[in-house]
C-alpha positions in Angstrom: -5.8 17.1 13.7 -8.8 15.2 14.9 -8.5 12.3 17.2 -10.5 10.4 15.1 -8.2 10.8 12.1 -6.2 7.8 11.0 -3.1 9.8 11.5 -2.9 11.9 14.6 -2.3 8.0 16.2 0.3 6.6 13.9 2.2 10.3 14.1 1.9 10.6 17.9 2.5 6.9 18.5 5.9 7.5 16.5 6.7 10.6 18.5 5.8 8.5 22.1 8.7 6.1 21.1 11.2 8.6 20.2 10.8 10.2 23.2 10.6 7.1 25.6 13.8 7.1 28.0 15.0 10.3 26.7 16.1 13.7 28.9 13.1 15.8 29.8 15.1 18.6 27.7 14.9 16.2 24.7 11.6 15.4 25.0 10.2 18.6 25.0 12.1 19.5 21.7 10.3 16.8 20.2 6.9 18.2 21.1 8.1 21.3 19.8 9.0 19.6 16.2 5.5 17.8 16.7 3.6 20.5 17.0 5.2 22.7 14.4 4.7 19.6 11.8 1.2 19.8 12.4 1.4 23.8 12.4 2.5 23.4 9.0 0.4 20.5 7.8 -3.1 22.4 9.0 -2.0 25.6 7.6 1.0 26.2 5.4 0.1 26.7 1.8 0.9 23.1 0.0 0.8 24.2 -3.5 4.6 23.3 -4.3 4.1 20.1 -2.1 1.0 18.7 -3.7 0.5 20.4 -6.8 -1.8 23.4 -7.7 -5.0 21.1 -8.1 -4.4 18.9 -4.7 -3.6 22.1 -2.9 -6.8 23.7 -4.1 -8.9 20.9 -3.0 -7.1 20.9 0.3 -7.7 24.8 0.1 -11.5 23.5 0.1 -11.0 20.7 2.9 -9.7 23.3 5.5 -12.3 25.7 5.1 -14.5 23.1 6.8 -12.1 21.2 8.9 -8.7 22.9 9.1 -6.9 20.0 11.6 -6.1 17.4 9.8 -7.0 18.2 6.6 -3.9 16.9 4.7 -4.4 13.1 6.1 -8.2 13.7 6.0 -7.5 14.4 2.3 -4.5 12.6 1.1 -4.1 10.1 3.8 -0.4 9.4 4.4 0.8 9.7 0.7 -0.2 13.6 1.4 2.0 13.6 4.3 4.9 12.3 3.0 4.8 14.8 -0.2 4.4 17.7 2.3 7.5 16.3 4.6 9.8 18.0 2.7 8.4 21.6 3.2 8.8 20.8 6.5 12.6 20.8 6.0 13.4 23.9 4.0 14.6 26.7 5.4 11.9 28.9 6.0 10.3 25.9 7.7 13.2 25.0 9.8 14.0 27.0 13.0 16.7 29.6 13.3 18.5 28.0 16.7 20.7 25.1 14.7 20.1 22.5 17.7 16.2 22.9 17.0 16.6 22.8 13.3 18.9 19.5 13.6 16.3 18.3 16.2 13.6 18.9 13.2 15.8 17.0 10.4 16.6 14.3 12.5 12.8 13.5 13.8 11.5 13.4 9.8 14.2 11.2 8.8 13.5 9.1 11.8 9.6 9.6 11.0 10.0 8.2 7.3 13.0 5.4 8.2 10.0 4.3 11.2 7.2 4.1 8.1 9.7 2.5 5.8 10.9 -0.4 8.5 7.2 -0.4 10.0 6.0 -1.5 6.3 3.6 1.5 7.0 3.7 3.1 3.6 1.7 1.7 0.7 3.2 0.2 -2.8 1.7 4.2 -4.4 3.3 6.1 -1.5 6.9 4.7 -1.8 7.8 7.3 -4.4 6.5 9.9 -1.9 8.3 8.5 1.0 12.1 8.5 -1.2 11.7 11.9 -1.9 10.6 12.6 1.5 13.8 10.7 2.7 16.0 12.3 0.3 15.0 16.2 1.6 15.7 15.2 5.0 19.3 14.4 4.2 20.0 17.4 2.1 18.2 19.4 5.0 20.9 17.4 7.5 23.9 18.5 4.9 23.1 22.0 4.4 22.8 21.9 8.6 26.2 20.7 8.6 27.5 22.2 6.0 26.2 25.9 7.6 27.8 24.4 10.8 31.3 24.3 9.2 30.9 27.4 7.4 30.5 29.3 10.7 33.4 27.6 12.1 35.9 27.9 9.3 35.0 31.8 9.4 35.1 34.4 6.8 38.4 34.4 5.3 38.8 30.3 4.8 38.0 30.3 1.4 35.6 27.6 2.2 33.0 30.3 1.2 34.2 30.7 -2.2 34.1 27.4 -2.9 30.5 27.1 -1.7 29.5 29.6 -4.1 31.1 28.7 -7.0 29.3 25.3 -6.3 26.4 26.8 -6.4 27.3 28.9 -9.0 27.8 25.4 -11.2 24.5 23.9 -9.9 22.6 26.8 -10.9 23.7 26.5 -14.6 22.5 22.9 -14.4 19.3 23.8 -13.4 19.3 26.6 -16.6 17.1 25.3 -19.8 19.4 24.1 -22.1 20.0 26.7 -24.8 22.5 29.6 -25.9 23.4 30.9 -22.4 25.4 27.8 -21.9 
């Protein structure tokens, strides 16, 4: 991201109060969570974030200016509909303290904008649904987390599928399989 660009302040700023009287440990985590966000903002393909026509003119943006390119684009509307990329599991690092370290500093990020009265009146949408990923993120972390504890033969893993198993059918089109 460009110094010059709107957003590197307002993100780093936020990050420079999170970290302010923590542990050195902690606050190098959080520059590790910074700079994969802005890993995956300059170059992780947005399609499913954005939508195939914002992602291709973003596709167009980064040939010229790859840093930044999602606030030079979408200011911080684009942001908050990629946040939630940011917390799936492909996005989310393997060692569980660094993944809850990851959920935690997006909620924070989009509870800062909310209390801040950072987001515009359009963006408020994007910044509920950006909310709403980071708690399902911080479920399915705890959830996993209980899962490893209760071990193999608790049942518990049973359940969890056959919930899954119930949501799936939800998701189905309505129609004769059901």
């Amino acid at each position: 991201m460009d110094f010059e660009e709107p957003g590197w302040p307002l993100i780093d700023n936020f990050f420079v109060r999170l970290a302010e009287g923590r542990k050195a440990e902690t606050v190098r985590r959080y520059a590790r969570v910074r700079l994969r966000l802005y890993d995956f903002l300059d170059v992780d393909d947005m399609i499913e974030w954005l939508g195939p026509d914002d992602a291709t003119l973003l596709a167009a943006e980064r040939e010229f200016l790859r840093d930044g390119a999602v606030w030079t684009v979408f200011g911080l509307g684009g942001v908050l509909r990629c946040l939630p990329g940011f917390l799936t599991e492909a996005q989310l690092p393997t060692s569980g303290a660094e993944a809850r370290m990851q959920v935690s500093v997006v909620s924070r990020f989009v509870t800062d904008l909310r209390n801040r009265h950072l987001v515009p009146r359009e963006d408020v949408h994007a910044l509920l649904v950006a909310r709403r990923a980071a708690m399902r993120a911080r479920d399915r972390l705890q959830l996993e987390q209980k899962l490893r504890a209760a071990g193999p033969d608790s049942g518990l893993h049973r359940a969890i599928a056959e919930i899954d198993r119930v949501h799936e059918r939800f998701r189905q089109q309505p129609g004769p399989q059901w």
